[in-house]
N, C-alpha and C positions, 0 to 999 in steps of 0.2 A: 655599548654594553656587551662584555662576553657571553656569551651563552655557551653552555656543556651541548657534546654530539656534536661540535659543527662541523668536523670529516666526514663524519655521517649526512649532511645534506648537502652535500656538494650537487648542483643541477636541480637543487627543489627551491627554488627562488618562487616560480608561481605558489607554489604551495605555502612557502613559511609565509610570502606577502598579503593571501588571504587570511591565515590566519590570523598574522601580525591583525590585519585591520578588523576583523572581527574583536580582540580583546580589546584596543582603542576605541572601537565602537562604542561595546561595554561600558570602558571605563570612563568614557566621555559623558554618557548617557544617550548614545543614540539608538540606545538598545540591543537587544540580548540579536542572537543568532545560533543555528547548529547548524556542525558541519561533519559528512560522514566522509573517512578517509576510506579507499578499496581498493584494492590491491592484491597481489602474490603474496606468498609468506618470503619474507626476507628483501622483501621492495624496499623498505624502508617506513614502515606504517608509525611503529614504535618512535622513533626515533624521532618522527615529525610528531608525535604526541609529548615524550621526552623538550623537545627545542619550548614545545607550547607550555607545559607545566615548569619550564625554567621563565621565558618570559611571562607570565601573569604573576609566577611566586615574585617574581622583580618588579613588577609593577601593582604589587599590591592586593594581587586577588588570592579568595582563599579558594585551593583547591581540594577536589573530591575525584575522586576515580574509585573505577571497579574495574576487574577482569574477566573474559570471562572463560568459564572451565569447563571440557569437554565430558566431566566426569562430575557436573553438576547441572548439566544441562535438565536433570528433571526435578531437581530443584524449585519450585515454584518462588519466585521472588527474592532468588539468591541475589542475583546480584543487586539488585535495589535494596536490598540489608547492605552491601559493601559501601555503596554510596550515599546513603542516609546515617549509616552509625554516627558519622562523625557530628551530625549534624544534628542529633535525634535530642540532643540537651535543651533546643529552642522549643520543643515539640510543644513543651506546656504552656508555650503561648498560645498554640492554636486552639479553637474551640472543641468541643467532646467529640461533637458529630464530625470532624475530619480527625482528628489523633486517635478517639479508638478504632476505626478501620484500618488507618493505618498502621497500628502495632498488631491488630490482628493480622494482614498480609505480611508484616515483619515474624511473627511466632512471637511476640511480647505478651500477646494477649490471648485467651480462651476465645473460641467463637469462630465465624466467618465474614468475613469484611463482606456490609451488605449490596458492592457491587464494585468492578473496575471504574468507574469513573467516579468515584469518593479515592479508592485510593490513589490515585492520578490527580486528581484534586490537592487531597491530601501533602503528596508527596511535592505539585507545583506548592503551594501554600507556607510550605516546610522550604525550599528554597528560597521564595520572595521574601521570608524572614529574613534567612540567613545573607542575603543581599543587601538587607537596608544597611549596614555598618560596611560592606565590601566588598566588589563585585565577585563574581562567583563563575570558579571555572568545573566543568563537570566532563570528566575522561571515560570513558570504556573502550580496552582494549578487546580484543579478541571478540568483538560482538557475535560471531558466526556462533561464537558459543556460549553465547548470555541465552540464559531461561527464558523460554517461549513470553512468560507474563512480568518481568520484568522488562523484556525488551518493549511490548507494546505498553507499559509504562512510560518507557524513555520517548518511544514515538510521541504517548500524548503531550509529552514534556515539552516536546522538539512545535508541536504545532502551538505553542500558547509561550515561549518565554521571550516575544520579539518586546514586550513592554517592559520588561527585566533587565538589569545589566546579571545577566546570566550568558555566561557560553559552554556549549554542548559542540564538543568534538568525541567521534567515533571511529572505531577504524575496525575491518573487516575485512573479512576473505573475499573474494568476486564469486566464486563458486555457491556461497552459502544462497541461498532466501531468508533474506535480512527482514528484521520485526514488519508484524503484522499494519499494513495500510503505512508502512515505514514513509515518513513525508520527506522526508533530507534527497536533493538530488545527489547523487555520490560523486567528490572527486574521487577522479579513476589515477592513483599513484602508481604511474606505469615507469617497465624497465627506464634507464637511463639510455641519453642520446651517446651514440661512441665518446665524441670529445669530453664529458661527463664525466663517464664509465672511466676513461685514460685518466683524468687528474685525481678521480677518488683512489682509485688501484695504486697513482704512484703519492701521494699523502700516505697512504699506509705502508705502502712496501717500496721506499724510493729506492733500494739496492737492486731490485728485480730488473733480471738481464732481458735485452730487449725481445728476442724471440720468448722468452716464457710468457712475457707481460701481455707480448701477441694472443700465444695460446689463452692464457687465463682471462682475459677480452672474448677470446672466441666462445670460451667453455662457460663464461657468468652468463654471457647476454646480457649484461644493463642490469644485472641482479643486484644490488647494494652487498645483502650479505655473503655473497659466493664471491663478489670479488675482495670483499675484507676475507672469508675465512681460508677459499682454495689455497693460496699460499702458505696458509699453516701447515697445510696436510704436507708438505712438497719437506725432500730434504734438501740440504746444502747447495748438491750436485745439481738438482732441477731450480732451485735459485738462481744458481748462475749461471744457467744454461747448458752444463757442461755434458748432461745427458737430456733426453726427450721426456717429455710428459709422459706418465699413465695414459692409458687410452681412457677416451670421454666416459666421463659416470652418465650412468641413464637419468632423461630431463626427471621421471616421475618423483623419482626418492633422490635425488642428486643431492637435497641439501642438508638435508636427513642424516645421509651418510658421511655429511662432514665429520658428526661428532663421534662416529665410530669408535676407531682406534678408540679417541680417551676414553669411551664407555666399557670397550673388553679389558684396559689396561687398571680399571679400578678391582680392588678388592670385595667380596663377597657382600660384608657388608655394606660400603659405598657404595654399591648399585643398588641393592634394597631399600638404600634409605632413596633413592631417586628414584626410583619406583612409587615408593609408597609419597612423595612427595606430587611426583606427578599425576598421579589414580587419588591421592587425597582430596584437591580442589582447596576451597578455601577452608578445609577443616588442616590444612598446615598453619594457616596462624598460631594455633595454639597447641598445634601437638608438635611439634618439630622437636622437640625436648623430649617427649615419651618416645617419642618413634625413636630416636636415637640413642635413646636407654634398650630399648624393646631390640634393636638390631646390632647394637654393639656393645652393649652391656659397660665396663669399666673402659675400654677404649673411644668412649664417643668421643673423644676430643681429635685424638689420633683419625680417627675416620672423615668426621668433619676439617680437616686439617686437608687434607688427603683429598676431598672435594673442592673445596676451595684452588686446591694447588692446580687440579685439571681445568679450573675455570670455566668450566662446565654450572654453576652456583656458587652460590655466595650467599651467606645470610645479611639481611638486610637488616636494618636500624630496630625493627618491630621483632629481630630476633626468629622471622620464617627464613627457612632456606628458598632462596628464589631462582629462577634459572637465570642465566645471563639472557637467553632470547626462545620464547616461545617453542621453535624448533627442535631446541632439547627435550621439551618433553615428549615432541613424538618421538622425536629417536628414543628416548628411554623406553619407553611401549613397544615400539616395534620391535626392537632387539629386545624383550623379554618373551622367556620360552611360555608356553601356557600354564606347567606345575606356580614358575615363578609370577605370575600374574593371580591365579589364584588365592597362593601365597598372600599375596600381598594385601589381596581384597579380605580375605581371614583378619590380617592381623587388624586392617582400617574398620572392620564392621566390630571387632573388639573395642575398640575407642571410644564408640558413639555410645549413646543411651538408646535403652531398648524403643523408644516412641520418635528418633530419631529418623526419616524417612531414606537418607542417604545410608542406615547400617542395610535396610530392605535392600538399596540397589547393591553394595557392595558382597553379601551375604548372597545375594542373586548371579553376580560375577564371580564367585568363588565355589559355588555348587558345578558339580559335576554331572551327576546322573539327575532324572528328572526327581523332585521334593513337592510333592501335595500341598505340604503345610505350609511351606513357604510360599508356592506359588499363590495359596488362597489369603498370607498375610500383602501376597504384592497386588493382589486385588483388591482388596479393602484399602488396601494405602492410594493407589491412583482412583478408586472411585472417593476418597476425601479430597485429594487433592483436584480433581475436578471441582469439586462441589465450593471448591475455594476460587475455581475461576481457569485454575491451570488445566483445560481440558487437553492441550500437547502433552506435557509433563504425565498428565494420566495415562496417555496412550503408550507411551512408551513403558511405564511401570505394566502394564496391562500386558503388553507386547511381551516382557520379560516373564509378567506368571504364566503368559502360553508356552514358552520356550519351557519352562518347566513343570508344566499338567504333566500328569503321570498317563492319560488318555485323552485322543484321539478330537472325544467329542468336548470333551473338558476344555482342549489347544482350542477347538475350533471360535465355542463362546467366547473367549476370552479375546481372543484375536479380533471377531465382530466386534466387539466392545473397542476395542483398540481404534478400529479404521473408523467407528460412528465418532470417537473421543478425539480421534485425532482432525474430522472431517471440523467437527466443531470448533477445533483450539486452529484452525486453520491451516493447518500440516496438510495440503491438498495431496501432492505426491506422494507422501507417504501411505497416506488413505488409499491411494490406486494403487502402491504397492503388496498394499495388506489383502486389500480384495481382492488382487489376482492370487497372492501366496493363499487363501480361502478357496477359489475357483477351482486347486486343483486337486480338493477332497471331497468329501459329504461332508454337508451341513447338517447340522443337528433340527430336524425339525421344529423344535422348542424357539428355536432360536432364527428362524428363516424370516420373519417379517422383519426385522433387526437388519439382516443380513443384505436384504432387498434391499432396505432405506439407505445401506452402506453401497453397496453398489450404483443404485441410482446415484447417489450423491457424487461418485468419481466419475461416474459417467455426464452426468450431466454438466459437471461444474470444470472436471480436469481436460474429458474429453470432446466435450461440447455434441455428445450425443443425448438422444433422447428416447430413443428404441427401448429402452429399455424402464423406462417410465412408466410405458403402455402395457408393459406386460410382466410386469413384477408389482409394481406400487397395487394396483386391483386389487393380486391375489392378497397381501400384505393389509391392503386393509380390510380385506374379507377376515381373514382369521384374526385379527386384533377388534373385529366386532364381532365375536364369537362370545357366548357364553365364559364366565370363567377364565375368558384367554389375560395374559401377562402381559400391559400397558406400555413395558419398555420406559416407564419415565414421560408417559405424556407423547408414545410414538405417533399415534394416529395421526395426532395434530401437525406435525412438521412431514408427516407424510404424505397428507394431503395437501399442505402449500408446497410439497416438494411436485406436486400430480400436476397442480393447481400452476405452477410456473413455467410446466412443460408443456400443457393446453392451451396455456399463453403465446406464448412465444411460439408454439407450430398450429395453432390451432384442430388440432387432433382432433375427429368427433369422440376413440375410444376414452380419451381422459375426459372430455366434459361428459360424456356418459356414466363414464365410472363415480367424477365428482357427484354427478346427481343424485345417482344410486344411495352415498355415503353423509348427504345433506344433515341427516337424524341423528349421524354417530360423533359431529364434532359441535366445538363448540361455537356463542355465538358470533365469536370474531372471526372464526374459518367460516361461518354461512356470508358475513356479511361480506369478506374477501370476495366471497364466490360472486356474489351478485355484483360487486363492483364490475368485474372483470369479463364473466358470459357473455353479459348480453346488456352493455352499458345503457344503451339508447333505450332499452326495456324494461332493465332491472333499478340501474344505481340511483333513480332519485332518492334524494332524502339519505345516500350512503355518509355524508360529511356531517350530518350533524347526530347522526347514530356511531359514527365511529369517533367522534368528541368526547361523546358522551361513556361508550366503553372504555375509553383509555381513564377518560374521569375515575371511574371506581375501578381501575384496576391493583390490586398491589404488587409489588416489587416481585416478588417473585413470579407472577403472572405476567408483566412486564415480560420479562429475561425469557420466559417462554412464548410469548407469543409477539416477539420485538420484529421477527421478518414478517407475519401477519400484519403489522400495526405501519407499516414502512410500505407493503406491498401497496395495504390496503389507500392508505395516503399517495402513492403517489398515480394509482389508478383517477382519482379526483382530483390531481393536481393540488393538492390541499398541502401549504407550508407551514407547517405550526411547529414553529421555532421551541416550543417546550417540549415538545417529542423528539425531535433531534439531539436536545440537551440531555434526555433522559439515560440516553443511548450510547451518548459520543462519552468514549474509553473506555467500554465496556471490551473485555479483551482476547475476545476469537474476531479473528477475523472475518471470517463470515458475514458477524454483525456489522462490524466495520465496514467490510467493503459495502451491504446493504445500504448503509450510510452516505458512503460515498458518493454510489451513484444515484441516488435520490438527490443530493445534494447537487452533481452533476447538471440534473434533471431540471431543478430547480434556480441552478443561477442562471439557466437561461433562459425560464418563462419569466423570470424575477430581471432580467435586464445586466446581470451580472458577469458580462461577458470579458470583461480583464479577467476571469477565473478558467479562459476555455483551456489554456495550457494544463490546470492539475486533472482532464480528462487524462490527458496524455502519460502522465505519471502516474497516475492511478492504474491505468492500464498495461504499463511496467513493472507497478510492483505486485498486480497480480498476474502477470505473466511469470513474477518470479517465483512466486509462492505457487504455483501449478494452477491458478484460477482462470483457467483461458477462456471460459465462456464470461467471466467479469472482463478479463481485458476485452474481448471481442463487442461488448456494450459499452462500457468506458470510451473505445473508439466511435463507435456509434453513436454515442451521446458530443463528441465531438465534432462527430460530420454537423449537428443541429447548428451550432455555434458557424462552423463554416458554411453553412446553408444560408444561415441569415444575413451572413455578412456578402451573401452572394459572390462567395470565392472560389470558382467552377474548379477550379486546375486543385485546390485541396479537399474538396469532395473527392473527386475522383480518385487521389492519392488513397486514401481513406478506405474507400469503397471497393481498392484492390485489393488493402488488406483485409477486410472484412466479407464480404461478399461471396466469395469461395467457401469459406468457410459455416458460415449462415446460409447456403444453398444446398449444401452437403446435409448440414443440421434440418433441414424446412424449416428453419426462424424465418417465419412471418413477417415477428413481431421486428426483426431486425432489413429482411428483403423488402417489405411494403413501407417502411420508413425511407428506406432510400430512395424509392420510387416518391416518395413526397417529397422528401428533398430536392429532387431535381426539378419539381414542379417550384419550388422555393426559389432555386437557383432562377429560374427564366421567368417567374415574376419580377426576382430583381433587376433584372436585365428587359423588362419591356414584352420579354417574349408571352405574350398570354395563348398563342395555340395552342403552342407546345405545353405550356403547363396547364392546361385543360384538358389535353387528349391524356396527360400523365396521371393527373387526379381523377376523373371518370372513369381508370381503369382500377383505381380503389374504390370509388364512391360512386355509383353512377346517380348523374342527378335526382333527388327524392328518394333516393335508400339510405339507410343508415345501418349496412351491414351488420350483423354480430361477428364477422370473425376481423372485425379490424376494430380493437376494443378502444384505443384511441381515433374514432370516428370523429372527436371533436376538431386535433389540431389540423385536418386537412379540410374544414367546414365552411371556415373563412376564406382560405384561398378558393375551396374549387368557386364562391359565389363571386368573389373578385376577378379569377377568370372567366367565366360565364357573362361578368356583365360588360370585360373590357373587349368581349368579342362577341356582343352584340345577343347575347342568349338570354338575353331576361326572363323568357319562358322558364329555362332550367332553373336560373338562380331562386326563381318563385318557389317551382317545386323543389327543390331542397330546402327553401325555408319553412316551407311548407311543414317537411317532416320533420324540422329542428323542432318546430313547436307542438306539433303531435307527441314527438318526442317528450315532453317538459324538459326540454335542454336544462332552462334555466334552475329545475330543481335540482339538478345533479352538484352542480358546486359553484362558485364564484366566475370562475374562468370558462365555463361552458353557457354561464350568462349574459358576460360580456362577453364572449364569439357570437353567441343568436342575436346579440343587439346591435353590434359591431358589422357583423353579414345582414342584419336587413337595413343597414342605414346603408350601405352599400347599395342595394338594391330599388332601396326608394327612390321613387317617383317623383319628379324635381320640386312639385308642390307640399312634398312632405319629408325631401330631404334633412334640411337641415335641422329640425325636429327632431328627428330618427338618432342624426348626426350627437344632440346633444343629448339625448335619453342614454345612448350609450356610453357618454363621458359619465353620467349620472349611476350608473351601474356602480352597486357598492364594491368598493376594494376595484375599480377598474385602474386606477391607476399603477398598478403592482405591474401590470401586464406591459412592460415599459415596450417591445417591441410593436407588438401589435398596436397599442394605443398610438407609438408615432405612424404606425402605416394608416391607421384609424385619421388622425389629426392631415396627411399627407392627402388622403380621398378628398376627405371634409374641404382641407384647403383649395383642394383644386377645383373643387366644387365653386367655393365661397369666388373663388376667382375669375369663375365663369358668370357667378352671379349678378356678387357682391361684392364689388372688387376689394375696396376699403376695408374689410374687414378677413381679409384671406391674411394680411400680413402675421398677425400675434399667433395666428392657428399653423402656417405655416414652419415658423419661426421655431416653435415648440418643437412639433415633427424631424425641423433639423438638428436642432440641439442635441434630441435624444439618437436620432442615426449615429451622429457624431461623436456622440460618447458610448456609442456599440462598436463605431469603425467600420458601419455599414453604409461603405464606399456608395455602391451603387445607387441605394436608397437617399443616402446626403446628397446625390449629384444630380437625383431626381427631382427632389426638394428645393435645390440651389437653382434650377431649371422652373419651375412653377414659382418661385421668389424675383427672378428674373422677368419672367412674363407677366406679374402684377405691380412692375415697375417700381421694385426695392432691392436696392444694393446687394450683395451676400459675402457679410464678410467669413472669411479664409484663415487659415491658419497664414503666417508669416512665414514659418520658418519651411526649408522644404521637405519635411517628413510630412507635412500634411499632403504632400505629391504622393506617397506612398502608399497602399493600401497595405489593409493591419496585416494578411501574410507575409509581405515584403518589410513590415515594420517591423515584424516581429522578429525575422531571419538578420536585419539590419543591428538590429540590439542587439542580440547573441552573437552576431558576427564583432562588434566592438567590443567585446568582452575579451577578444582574442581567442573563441572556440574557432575548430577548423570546420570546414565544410560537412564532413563525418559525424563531427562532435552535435552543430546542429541538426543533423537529419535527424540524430541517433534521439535528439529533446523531443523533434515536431514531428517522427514518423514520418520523415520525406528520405529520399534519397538524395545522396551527395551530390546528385549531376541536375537533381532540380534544386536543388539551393543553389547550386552554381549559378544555373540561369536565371533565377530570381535577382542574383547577383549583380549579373550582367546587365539588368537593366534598372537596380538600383543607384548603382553608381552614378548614370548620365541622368539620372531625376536628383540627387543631392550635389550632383556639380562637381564629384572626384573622381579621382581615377584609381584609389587603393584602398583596401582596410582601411590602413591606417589611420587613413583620415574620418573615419566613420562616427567614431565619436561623438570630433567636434561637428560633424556636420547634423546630428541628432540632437546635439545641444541648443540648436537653432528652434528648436519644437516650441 
C-alpha cells in the first residue's frame, strides 16, 4: 500500500513498525494504545504522524487531530475543542451529567464544569462512542504547546483507552515538560544514523556534487528537515560544487533561518498576513478570509498567490492558510520587528468578541506602556479561568496583568497570584521563577501570607528545601488568624498541610510547635491530618473511621479543597478506599495528581501489587520534568520499597545513591529512616537477622514507639522477627508490649494485622499456632499480600517443626504469593522449608524463572531492542550496571547474545 511522506522516513523503520502495530492492534481488537513521539524540531515528528493518519485513513479509521499553538497556550481546553468538534454530533447520546460538563469545558455551555475528572470522563465516553462503528485515531501535534488542561485531558485519556480500539499518537519537543502526570513513555525520534541521513539527502537532491553533499551531512547532523531544506538555500554553483559553502549557520536558530530569504523577499502585505496567521492560533480557521481583506484589501488573491508561490503556506482543503512545517511559524515571529508584532496583535484582538479570552491576551501583546484597565480586565479573566480548573492558563494571564500594573505594588500582587496559580496548575518551575522575579522587591504587606505560601511551595517542592517552612509558614498563619485579615481562598488551610508536610518529612519541633499553636484556626480535616501524623502511636486511633466519615459529607467543592488533606490524611493509616481515589483521579493540576500517584505508589505495595513498581520510576521522570523534585525524589523512594521487598541489595543501593544525598541535605527523615529500614528489609530476606536488628533498634528501640518516626508501624513487624530469630525474646515481648499499650489495632486495619502478625511471631510454642491463626482472622488481612506470606512462611515453618503434615497447604500459599512478587529470596526460603517437610517444589520450566525480577526485568527491555542507555534511562540504573546484570543473564537463559533474548523469555 503507498503511503504519502515516504522520503520523509527513510531510517524510521522502528518507529512506523510500532506504530504500524499499534493501529492493527486497534483494528483487530486487541486494544487501544498511546504513543508520544519526541524529538528536535525538524527530526521528523510530523511526518511520522503524517505516515500514521495515511495508514489508519487506509485501513478504516476515523481520524481526529489537534495542534497545538504557542499563542494559545492560555487557552484553557483549546485544543480538546480541536479534537472533539468533530465528534461532538454523538455527544447527545451521552447522558446530562457527562455532556453538560463537557460543553461547559468546550465554551458551549454557561457555567463551570463541576470537575476535571467528568470532563476526562466525558470526553473518554464521547470517543468509545465514536469507536463502536470504527476505530479511532487521535493526533496532536506540537504538544509542547497544547493548553495546560487539555493536555492533562489527553493524559487521562492515554491512561484508560487500552480497552478501546482507540489510538493516541503525540509528538513534542524534548525541551518542553509534557502534560501533567503525562503516562506515555516517549519514543525519543532522534537525528538520523549517517548511512540514513546519505540516502534521505540523495532522494531529494540526487544531482548534488559529492563534496557539497559531504558538507550538508556535516551541517544537518541526522536532521531530516535541514537536510531536505539546506540545499534549497545553496545556488547553482554550491550545487555542483563549483564554489564552497557559506560558513556553518549557528546550531541554535540554524533552521529557522532556513526560511529567511523567502520571508524578506515577500511583500508587505504577505508577511502580515503570516504574521497574523502565525500570532492567530486556531482562531485562522475562520478568519483567514478577513485577515486577508483586512491586509490586502482588493489584491487578496495576488498576495495569497504570492505565498503560496514561496511555499512557505498553502491553504488547506478547510480554506485556513497553514504552514508547510511548524518552523515557519517561528521564523515568522522572529524576523517580525516589535511595531510589527504589535500591529498584528491590534488587528487579531479586533476579530474576536469582546468576552473572547484570547482578544485579553492579544490586546495585552499589543499594548505598550503600562494600562490599569486592561491589566485588571487580564485579572478577572485568569481568575475565571482558574475557577474553570486552568490554574496554568490563569498564571500566565495573571503574569501578563503584572507586566502591565501601572505600580509597583499593584505588579507585585498580581505576580503572587501568578506563582500560587501557576504552583497549583503545576507549572513548578515557573512558580520558582516568579518567586525569585518577587524576591527582588518589597512585598506588599496585604499580600505577604500569599507570598510566604508561594515561596514555600518552590521551595519545598522545586528545591526540595524546607528552611523556609519554618520561618515564613508561622508568621503567614499568624496574620491569616488575625482579626478582619483576607482568607486568600481558603489559605490557611493548604498552609498548614503545606507546615504540616515539612514537620513530616524532617520532623522539626519549630513546625509541630507552630501546627499546635494553629489547632483552633483550621478545619476539622487539618486537626484530624494533624493527629494522624504527630504522634501516631498516641494520637491516630479511631483516625480511619472519622476520616470516612468526613469525606462522607463532604461536597465537591470542599473535596477539591481539601483533596491533599484527605490523601495525606489516608495514606498516614494506610487506608485504600478506592472511592477517594476515583474522586480525585483527572482532576487537572498536577499537584493533585502527583498526590495521587504516589499514594497509589504506596499502595501497590502494601496491597501486593508489585508488577506496578516500574510506574514509580516514571512517575519520578515526569515530575522531575515538570520541576517537582522533591515528588521525584519520593516516587524513588517509594520504589526502593518494592526493591526492598524483593530483597534486591544491588537496586536499593542504586536508589539510595540517587536519593540519599539529596534527602540528607533536606533532613527528610521521613525519606533517611526509611532507608535505614529498608536495609533491615533487605537482610531479613537474606537470613541476615543481626544486622537487621542493630538497623531497626536504631529507629525503634525495643518497647518505644517514637513520635518522630510516624510510620512506627511498618518497621514493628520486622524489628520483633529480628529479635526473636536472634534469640531476644525479652525485647520482642517489650515491643509488643507497647503495640498494645499503644491500641495498635485501633489505628486502622494494617496496624492490626502487624500487632497480631508480631505476636504470633512471638508466641510461645504452646500458643503458637493460635496466635498464628488469630492473625489470618484479622479483618481485611488478607489485602496485606506480602506480610501475610511472610506471616504464612513463620507459621509454616513453625507447623514443620511441629506438625509436620500440615506445614505443606500453609507453606505452599506463602510460595505462591513470593512468587507472584518475584521475591526471589523469600520464594527460595520457602522452597527450602517445602523441602525439609519432605514435599516436592515445583519450578518454573522455563529459565527466566533462574532470573530474579531486576535481571527479568532488564532481560525484557533488553529484547525489545533498547540499548544499554535506553534501559538505565527506564530503571534509573546506569549503563555499566545493566551491562553486568547482562553479563550474567545470558549464561542463566543458555545464550550468548540479544538476540536471542526473546525467544529465550518466551520459554517463562
Amino acid at each position: 500500500m503507498p503511503l504519502s511522506g515516504g522520503k520523509d522516513l527513510v531510517g524510521r523503520q522502528r518507529e512506523t513498525a510500532l506504530l504500524g502495530r499499534a493501529l492493527d492492534d486497534a483494528r483487530s481488537g486487541a486494544g487501544g494504545s498511546a504513543t508520544l513521539l519526541r524529538g528536535e524540531a525538524g527530526i521528523g515528528k510530523t511526518a511520522l504522524l503524517e505516515w500514521t493518519r495515511t495508514r489508519a485513513r487506509a485501513s478504516g479509521f476515523t481520524v481526529v487531530h489537534a495542534v497545538g499553538a504557542e499563542a494559545e497556550t492560555e487557552l484553557a481546553f483549546g485544543a480538546l475543542h480541536q479534537v472533539l468538534w468533530p465528534l461532538l454530533e454523538r455527544s447527545r447520546t451521552l447522558p446530562a451529567s457527562q455532556r453538560e460538563p463537557l460543553e461547559c469545558a468546550l465554551g458551549l455551555r454557561q457555567g463551570l464544569p463541576p470537575g476535571g475528572f467528568l470532563v476526562g470522563a466525558a470526553a473518554l465516553a464521547l470517543l468509545a462512542e465514536a469507536a463502536r462503528q470504527r476505530p479511532l485515531l487521535l493526533l496532536v501535534d506540537d504538544l509542547h504547546w497544547v493548553d495546560s488542561s487539555s493536555a492533562t485531558v489527553f493524559a487521562f485519556l492515554h491512561r484508560r483507552i487500552t480497552d478501546l480500539p482507540v489510538v493516541i499518537v503525540s509528538a513534542s519537543r524534548p525541551v518542553a515538560a509534557v502534560a501533567e502526570g503525562w503516562p506515555t513513555h516517549p519514543v525519543d525520534v532522534e537525528a538520523l544514523a549517517p548511512a540514513d541521513a546519505g540516502a534521505l539527502l540523495r532522494q531529494w537532491h540526487p544531482q548534488l556534487a559529492a563534496r557539497t553533499a559531504e558538507r550538508v551531512l556535516e551541517e544537518a547532523a541526522g536532521n531530516p528537515l535541514a537536510l531536505v531544506e539546506l540545499p534549497r538555500q545553496l545556488n547553482e554553483d554550491h550545487l555542483k560544487g563549483i564554489v564552497p559553502l557559506p560558513e556553518r549557520l549557528p546550531l541554535g536558530q540554524r533552521l529557522e533561518r532556513l526560511f529567511a530569504d523567502r520571508l524578506t523577499s515577500l511583500s508587505v502585505p504577505a508577511a502580515q498576513m503570516l504574521l497574523l496567521t502565525a500570532l492567530g492560533g486556531g482562531a485562522a480557521a475562520g478568519n483567514t478570509g478577513a485577515w486577508l481583506r483586512t491586509v490586502a484589501g482588493d489584491d487578496a488573491e495576488e498576495v495569497l498567490g504570492r505565498i503560496e508561490e514561496s511555499e512557505l503556506a498553502r491553504l488547506d482543503p478547510s480554506g485556513m492558510l497553514a504552514f508547510r512545517h511548524p518552523l515557519v511559524r517561528s521564523a515568522v515571529i522572529s524576523m517580525a520587528s516589535g511595531p510589527e508584532l504589535r500591529g498584528a496583535h491590534r488587528i487579531l484582538a479586533a476579530g474576536l468578541g469582546p468576552e473572547d479570552p484570547r482578544r485579553l491576551v492579544h490586546e495585552a501583546s499589543a499594548a505598550l506602556l503600562p494600562d490599569e484597565e486592561l491589566a485588571a480586565r487580564l485579572q478577572e479573566a485568569g481568575r475565571r479561568i482558574a475557577a474553570r480548573g486552568g490554574d496554568a492558563e490563569g498564571a500566565l494571564l495573571l503574569d501578563r496583568a503584572a507586566a502591565l500594573s501601572a505600580d509597583p505594588a499593584s505588579r507585585a500582587r498580581r505576580l503572587t497570584w501568578a506563582a500560587v496559580m501557576a504552583a497549583r496548575g503545576g507549572r513548578l518551575a515557573y512558580t520558582a521563577r516568579l518567586v525569585d522575579e518577587l524576591r527582588r522587591g518589597p512585598v506588599p504587606p496585604d499580600i505577604a501570607p500569599l507570598f510566604a505560601y508561594a515561596v514555600v511551595y518552590a521551595d519545598q517542592s522545586h528545591r526540595v528545601d524546607f528552611e523556609s517552612s519554618f520561618t515564613l509558614l508561622p508568621q503567614a498563619l499568624d496574620a491569616l488568624a488575625a482579626p478582619g485579615a483576607e482568607s486568600f481562598g481558603g489559605l490557611a488551610e493548604q498552609a498548614y498541610f503545606k507546615l504540616l508536610l515539612a514537620a513530616t518529612y524532617t520532623g522539626d519541633p519549630r513546625g509541630w510547635r507552630a501546627l499546635e499553636d494553629h489547632l483552633g484556626n483550621v478545619s476539622p480535616l487539618a486537626r484530624l491530618c494533624h493527629r494522624a501524623w504527630s504522634d501516631p502511636a498516641r494520637t491516630a486511633q479511631g483516625v480511619c473511621e472519622e476520616l470516612s466519615a468526613l469525606a462522607a459529607g463532604m461536597s465537591e467543592e470542599q473535596e477539591a479543597g481539601g483533596a491533599w488533606l484527605l490523601l495525606w490524611t489516608a495514606s498516614a493509616v494506610d487506608l485504600d478506599d478506592g472511592d477517594m481515589w476515583r474522586r480525585f483521579t483527572g482532576q487537572h493540576a498536577y499537584a493533585t495528581q502527583g498526590s495521587i500517584a504516589k499514594a497509589r505508589c504506596y499502595q501497590d505495595f502494601l496491597h501486593g501489587r508489585w508488577d506496578a513498581a516500574e510506574n514509580c520510576l516514571r512517575e519520578a521522570e515526569a515530575a522531575e520534568e515538570l520541576g517537582y523534585h522533591c515528588n521525584a525524589l519520593l516516587f524513588r523512594h517509594y520504589y526502593a520499597l518494592f526493591a526492598a521487598g524483593r530483597g534486591e541489595e544491588e537496586s536499593l543501593r542504586e536508589i539510595e545513591r540517587l536519593i540519599r544525598p539529596t534527602a540528607q541535605r533536606a533532613r527528610m527523615r521521613f525519606v533517611t529512616d526509611r532507608l535505614t529500614h529498608l536495609h533491615a528489609l533487605v537482610a531479613l530476606a537474606h537470613g541476615r537477622y543481626e544486622d537487621a536488628y542493630c538497623d531497626l533498634t536504631a529507629l525503634t528501640p525495643p518497647g518505644v514507639l517514637p513520635r518522630g518516626l510516624p510510620w512506627f508501624h511498618l518497621p514493628f513487624f520486622d524489628l520483633v522477627d529480628a529479635a526473636v530469630h536472634t534469640g531476644r525474646r525479652r525485647e520482642a515481648q517489650a515491643h509488643l508490649a507497647a503495640g498494645r499499650e499503644a491500641r495498635m489495632a485501633e489505628i486502622s486495619a494494617h496496624h492490626a494485622f502487624l500487632l497480631a502478625a508480631a505476636t504470633a511471631l512471638a508466641a510461645p510454642d504452646d500458643e503458637a499456632d493460635a496466635r498464628y491463626r488469630e492473625a489470618y482472622a484479622v479483618p481485611g488481612s488478607g489485602q496485606w499480600v506480602f506480610e501475610l506470606a511472610r506471616l504464612r512462611l513463620a507459621h509454616g515453618s513453625w507447623l514443620r517443626r511441629h506438625r509436620r503434615t500440615e506445614a505443606h497447604d500453609v507453606l505452599r500459599e506463602a510460595h505462591r504469593a513470593f512468587r507472584g512478587l518475584r521475591a526471589a529470596p523469600w520464594e527460595e526460603r520457602c522452597a527450602q522449608e517445602l523441602r525439609a517437610a519432605g514435599r516436592p517444589v515445583t519450578t518454573a520450566t522455563g529459565a527466566p524463572a533462574l532470573l530474579t525480577g531486576q535481571e527479568l526485568r532488564i532481560a525484557r527491555l533488553a529484547a525489545t531492542g533498547l540499548t544499554n542507555k535506553d534501559i538505565g534511562k527506564q530503571l534509573r540504573l546506569s549503563p555499566r550496571t545493566v551491562a553486568a546484570h547482562l553479563y550474567k543473564i545470558f549464561p542463566k537463559l543458555g545464550i550468548t547474545s540479544r538476540a536471542a533474548l526473546a525467544q529465550a523469555l518466551d520459554r517463562e
